[in-house]
N, CA, C and O atoms as a MOPAC input file, in Angstrom:
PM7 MOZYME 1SCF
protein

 N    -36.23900 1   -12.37600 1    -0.95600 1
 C    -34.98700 1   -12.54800 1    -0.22600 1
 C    -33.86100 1   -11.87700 1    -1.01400 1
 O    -33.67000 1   -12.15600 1    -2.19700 1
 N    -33.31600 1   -11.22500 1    -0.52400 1
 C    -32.21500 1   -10.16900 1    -0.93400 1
 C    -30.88700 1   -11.43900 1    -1.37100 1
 O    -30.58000 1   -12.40100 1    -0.66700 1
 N    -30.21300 1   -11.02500 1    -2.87100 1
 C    -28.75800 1   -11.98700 1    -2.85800 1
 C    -27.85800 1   -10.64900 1    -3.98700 1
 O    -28.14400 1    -9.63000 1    -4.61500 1
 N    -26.82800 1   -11.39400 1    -3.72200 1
 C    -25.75900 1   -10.78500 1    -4.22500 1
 C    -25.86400 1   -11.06000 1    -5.29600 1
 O    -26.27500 1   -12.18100 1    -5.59400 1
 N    -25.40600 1    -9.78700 1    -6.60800 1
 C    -26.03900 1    -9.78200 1    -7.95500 1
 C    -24.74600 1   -10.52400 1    -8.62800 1
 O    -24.73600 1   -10.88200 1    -9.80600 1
 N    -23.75400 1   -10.68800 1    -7.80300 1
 C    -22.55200 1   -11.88200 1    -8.21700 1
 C    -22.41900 1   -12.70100 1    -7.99400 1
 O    -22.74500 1   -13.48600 1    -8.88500 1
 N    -21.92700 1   -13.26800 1    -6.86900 1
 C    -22.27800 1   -14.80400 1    -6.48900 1
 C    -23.87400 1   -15.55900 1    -5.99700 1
 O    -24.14600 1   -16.74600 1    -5.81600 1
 N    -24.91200 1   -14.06600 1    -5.85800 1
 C    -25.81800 1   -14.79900 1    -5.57100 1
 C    -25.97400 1   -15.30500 1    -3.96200 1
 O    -27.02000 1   -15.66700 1    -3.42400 1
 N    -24.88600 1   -15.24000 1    -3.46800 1
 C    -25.30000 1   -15.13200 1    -1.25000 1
 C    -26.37800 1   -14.67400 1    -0.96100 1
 O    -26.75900 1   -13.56700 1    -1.34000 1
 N    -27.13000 1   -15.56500 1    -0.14500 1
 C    -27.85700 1   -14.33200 1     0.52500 1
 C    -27.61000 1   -14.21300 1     2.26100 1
 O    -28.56100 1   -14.16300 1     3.04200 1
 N    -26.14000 1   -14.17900 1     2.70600 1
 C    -25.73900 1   -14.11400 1     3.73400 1
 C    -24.28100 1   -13.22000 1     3.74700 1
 O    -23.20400 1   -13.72700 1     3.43300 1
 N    -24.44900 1   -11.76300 1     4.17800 1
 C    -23.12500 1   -11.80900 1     4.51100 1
 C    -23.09100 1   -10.50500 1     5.69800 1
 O    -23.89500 1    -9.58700 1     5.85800 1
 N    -22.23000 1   -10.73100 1     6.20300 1
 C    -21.74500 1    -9.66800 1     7.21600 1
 C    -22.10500 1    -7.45200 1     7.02300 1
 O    -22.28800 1    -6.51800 1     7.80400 1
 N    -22.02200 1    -7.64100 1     5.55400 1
 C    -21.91500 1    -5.98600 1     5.16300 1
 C    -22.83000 1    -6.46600 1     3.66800 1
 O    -22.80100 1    -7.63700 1     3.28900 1
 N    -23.64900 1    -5.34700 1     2.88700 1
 C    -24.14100 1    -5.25600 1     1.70700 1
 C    -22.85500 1    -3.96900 1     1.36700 1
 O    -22.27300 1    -3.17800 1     2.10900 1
 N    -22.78300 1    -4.24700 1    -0.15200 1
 C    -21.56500 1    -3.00800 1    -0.61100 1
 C    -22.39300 1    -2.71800 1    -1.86700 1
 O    -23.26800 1    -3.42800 1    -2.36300 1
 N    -21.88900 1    -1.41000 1    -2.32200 1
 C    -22.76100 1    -0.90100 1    -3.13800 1
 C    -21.87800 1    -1.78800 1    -4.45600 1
 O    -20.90600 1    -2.52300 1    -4.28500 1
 N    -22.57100 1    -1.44900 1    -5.81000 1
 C    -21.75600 1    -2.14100 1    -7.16000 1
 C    -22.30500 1    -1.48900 1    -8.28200 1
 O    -23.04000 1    -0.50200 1    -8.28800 1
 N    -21.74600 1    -2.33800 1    -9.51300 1
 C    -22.30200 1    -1.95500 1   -10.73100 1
 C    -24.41500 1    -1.48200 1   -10.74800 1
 O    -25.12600 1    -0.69200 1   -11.36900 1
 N    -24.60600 1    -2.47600 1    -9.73700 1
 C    -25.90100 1    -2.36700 1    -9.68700 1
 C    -26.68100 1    -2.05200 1    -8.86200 1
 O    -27.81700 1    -2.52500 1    -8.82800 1
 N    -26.09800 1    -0.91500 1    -7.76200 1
 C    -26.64400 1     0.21600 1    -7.01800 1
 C    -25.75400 1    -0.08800 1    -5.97200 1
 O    -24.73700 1    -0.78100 1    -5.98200 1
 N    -26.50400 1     0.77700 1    -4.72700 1
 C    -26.33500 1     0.58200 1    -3.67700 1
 C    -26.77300 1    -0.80200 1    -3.07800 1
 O    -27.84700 1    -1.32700 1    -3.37200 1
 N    -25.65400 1    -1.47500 1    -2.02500 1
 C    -26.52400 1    -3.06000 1    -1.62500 1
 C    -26.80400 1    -3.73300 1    -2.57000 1
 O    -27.80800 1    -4.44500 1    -2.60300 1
 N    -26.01200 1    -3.63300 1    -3.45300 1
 C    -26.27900 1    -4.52600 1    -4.23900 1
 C    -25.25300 1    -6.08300 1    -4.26800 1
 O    -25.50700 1    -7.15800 1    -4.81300 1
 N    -24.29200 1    -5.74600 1    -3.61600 1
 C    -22.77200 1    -6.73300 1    -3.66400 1
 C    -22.95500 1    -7.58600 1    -2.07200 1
 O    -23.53600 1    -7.00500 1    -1.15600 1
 N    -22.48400 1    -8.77400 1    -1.91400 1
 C    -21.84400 1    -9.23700 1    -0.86500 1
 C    -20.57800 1    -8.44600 1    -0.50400 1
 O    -19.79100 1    -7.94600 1    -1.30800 1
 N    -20.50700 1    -8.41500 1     0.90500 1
 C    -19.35000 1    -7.91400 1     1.45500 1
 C    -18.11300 1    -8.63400 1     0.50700 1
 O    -17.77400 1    -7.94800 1    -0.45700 1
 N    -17.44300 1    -9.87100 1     0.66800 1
 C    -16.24100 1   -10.24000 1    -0.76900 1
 C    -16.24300 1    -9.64300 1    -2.03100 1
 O    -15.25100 1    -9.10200 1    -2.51900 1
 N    -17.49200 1    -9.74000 1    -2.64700 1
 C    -17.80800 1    -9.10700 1    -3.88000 1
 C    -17.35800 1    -7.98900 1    -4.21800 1
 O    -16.50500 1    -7.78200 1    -5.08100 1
 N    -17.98500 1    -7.10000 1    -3.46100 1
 C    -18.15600 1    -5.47700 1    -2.68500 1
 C    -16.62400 1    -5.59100 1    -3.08100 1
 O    -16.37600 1    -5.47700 1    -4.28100 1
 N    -15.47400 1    -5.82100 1    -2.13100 1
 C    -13.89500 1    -5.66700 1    -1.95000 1
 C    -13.32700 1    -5.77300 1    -3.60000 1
 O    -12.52900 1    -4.99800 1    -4.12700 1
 N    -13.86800 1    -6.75100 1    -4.11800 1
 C    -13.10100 1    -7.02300 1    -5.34900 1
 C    -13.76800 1    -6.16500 1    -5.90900 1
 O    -13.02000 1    -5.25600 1    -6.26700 1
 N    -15.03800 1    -5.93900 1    -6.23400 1
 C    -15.63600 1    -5.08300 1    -7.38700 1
 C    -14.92700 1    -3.79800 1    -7.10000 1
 O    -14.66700 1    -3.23500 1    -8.16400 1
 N    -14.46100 1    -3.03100 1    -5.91300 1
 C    -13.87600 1    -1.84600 1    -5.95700 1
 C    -12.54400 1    -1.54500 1    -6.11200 1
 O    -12.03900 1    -0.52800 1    -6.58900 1
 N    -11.80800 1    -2.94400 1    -5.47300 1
 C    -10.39300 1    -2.85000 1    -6.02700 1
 C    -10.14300 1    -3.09300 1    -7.43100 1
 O     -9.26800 1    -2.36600 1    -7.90200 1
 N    -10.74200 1    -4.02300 1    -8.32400 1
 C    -10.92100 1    -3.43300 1    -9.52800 1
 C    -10.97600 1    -2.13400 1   -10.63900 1
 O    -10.32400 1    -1.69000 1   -11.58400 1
 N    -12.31200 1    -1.81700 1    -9.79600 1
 C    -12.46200 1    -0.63200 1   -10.21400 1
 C    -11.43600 1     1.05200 1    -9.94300 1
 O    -11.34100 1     2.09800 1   -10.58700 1
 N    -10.78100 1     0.48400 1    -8.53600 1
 C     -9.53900 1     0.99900 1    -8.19900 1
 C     -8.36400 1     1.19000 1    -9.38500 1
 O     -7.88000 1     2.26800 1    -9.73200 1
 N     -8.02700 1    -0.16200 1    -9.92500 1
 C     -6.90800 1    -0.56500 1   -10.39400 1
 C     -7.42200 1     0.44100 1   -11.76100 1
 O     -6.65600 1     1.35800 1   -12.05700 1
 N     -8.53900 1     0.29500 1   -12.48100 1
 C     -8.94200 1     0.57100 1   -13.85700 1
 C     -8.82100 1     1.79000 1   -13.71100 1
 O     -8.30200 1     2.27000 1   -14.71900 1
 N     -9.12500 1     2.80700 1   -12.67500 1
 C     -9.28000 1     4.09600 1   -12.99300 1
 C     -7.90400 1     4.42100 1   -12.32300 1
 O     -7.96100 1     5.57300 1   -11.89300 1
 N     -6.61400 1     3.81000 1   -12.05500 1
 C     -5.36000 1     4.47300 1   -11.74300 1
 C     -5.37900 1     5.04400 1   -10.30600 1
 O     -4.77600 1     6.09700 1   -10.10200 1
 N     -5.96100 1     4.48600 1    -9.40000 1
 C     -6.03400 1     5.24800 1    -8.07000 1
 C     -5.37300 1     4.58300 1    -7.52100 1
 O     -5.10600 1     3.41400 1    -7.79900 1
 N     -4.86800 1     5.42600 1    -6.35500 1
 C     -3.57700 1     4.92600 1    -5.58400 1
 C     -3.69800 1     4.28100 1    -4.40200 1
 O     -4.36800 1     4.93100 1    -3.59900 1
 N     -3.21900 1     3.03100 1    -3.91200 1
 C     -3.23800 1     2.52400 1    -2.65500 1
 C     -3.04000 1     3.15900 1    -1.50200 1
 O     -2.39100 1     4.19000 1    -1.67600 1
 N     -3.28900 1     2.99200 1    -0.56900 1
 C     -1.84300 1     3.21000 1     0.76700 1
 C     -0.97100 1     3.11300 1     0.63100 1
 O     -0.29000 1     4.05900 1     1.02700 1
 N     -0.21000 1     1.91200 1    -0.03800 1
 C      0.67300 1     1.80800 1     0.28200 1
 C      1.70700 1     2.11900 1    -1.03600 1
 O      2.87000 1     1.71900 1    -1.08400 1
 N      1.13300 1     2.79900 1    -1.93400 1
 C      1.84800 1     3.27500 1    -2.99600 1
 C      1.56200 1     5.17900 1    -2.92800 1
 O      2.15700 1     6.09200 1    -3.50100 1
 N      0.59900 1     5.18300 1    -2.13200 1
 C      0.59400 1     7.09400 1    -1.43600 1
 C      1.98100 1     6.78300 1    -0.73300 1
 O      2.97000 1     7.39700 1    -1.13300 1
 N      2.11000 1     5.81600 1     0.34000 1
 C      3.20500 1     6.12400 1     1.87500 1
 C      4.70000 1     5.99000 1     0.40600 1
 O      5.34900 1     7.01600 1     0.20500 1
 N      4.94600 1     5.06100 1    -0.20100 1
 C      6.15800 1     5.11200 1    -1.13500 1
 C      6.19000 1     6.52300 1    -2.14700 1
 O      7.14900 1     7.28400 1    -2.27700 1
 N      5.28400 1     6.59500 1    -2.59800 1
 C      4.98500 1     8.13200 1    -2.90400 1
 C      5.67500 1     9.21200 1    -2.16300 1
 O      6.27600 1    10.09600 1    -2.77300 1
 N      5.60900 1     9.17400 1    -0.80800 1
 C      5.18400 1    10.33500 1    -0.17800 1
 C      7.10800 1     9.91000 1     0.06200 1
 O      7.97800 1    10.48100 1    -0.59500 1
 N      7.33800 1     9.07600 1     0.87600 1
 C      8.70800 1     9.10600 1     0.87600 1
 C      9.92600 1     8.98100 1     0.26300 1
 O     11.07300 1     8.92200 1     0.70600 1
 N      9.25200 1     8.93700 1    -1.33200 1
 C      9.94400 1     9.39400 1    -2.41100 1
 C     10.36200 1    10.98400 1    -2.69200 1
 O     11.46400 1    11.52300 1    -2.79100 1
 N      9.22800 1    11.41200 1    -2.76400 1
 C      9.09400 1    13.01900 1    -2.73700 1
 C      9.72400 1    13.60400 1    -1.63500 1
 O      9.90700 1    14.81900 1    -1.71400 1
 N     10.21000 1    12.85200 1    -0.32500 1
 C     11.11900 1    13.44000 1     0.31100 1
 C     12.50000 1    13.30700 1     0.39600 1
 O     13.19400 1    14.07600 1     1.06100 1
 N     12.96900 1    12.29100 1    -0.29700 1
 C     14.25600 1    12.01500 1    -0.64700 1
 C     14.86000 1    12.32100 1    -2.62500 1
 O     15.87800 1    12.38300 1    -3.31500 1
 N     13.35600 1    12.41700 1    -2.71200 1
 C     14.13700 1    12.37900 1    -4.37700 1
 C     14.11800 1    14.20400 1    -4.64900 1
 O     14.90700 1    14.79600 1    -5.38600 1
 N     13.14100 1    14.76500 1    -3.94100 1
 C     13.59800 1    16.31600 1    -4.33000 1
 C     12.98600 1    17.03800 1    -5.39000 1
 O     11.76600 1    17.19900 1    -5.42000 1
 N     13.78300 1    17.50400 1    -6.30000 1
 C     13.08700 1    17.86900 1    -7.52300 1
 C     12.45300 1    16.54300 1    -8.59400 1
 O     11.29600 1    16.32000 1    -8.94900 1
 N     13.77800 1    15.79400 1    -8.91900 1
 C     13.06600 1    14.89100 1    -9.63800 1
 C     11.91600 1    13.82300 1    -9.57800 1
 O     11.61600 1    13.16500 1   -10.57400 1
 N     11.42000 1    13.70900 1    -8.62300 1
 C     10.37300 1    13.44700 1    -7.89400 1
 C      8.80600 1    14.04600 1    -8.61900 1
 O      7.92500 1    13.50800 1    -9.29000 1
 N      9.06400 1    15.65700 1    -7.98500 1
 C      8.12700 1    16.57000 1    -8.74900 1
 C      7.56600 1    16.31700 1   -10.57500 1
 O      6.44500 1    16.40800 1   -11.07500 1
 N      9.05700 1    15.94200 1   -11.25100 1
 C      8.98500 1    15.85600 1   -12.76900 1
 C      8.27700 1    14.51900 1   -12.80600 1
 O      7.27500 1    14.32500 1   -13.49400 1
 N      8.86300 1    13.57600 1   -12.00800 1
 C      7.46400 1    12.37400 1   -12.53200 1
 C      6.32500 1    12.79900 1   -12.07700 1
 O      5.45700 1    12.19300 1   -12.70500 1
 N      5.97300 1    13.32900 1   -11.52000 1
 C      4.70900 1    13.55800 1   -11.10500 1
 C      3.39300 1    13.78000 1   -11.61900 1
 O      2.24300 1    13.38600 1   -11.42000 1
 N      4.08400 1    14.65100 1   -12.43600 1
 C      2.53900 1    15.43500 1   -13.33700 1
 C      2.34900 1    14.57500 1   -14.34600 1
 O      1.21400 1    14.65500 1   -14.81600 1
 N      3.24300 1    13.56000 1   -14.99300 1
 C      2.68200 1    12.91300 1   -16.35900 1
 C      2.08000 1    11.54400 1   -15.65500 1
 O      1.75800 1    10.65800 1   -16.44700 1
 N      1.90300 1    11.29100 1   -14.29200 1
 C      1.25300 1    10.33600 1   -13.13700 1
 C     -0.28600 1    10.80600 1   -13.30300 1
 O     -1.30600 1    10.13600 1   -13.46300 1
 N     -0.04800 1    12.44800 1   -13.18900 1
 C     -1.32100 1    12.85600 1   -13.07400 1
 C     -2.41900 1    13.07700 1   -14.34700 1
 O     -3.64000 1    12.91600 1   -14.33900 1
 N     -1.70000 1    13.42200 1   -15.22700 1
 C     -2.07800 1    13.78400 1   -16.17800 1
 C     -2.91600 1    12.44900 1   -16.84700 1
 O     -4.05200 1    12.34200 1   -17.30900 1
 N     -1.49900 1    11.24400 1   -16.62300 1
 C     -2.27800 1    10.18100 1   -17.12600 1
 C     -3.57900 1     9.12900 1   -16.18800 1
 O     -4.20900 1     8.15500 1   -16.59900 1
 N     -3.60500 1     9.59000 1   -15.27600 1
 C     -5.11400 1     9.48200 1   -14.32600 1
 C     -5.97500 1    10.37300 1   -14.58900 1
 O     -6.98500 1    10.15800 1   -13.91800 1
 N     -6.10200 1    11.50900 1   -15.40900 1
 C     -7.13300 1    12.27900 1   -15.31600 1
 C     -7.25700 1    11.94100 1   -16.80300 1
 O     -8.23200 1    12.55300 1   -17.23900 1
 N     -6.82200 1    11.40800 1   -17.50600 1
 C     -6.89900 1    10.82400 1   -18.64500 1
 C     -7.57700 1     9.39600 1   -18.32200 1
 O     -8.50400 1     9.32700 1   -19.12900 1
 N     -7.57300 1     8.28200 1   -17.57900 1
 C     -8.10300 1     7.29000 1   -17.61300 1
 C     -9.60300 1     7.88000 1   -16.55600 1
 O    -10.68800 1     7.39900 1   -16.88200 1
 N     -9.58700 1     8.61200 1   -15.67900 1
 C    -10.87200 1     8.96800 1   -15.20300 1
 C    -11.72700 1     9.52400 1   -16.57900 1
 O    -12.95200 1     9.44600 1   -16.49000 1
 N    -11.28100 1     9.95800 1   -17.57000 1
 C    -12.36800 1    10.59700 1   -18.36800 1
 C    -12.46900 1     9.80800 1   -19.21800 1
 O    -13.28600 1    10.12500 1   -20.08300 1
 N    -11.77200 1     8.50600 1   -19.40900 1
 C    -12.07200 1     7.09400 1   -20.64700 1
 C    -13.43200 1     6.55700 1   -19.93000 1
 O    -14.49100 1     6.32200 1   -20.51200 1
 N    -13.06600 1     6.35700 1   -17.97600 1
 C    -13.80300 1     5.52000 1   -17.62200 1
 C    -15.27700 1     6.57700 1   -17.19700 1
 O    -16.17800 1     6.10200 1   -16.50700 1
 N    -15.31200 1     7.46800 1   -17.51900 1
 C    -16.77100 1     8.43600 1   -17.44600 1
 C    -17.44600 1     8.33400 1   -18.45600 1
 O    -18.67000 1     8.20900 1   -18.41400 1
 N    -16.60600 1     8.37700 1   -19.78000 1
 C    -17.45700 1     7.94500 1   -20.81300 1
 C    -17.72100 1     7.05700 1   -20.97800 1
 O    -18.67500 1     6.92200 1   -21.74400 1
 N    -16.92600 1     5.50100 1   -20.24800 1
 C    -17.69200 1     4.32100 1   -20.58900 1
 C    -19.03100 1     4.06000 1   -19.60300 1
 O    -19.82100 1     3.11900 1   -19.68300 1
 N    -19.04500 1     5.20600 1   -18.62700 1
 C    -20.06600 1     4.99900 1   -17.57400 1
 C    -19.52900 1     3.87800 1   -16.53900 1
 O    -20.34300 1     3.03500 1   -16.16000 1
 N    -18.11100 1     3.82400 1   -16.03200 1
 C    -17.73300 1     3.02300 1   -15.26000 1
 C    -17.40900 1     3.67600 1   -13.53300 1
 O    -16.88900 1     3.23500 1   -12.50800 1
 N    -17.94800 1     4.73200 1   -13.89300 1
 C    -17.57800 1     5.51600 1   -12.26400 1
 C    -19.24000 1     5.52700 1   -11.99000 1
 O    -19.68900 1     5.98500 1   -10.93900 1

């Protein structure tokens, strides 16, 4: 009988992939294990792209100047979390 390698369910609506393959998570699980993993590697919401995006149209140039040390420092935490084997 198939269960979730976190809480251990063996009932849920969706299997989500996780630390421990594919189908491996309960659908709840699944949500948190990726928004997590969201938060750790610096990736951006919706709803911090849409404030993003309508920043960059009112702020202009200075906008642009925060930008790249945004980026720089995400392509910096994507390559901490490659070497820890977390992607």
């Amino acid at each position: 009988l198939k269960s979730c390698s976190d809480c251990r369910t063996t009932r849920t609506p969706l299997w989500r992939g996780g630390p421990a393959g594919p189908k491996s998570l309960c659908n709840a699980c699944g949500i948190k294990y990726n928004k997590k993993r969201r938060q750790l590697l610096g990736l951006e919401t919706a709803r911090t792209a849409r404030k993003k995006k309508r920043n960059a149209i009112s702020g202009g140039r200075y906008s642009k100047l925060l930008e790249k040390p945004r980026e720089e420092e995400r392509a910096a935490l994507l390559l901490m979390a490659l070497s820890c084997s977390l992607v």
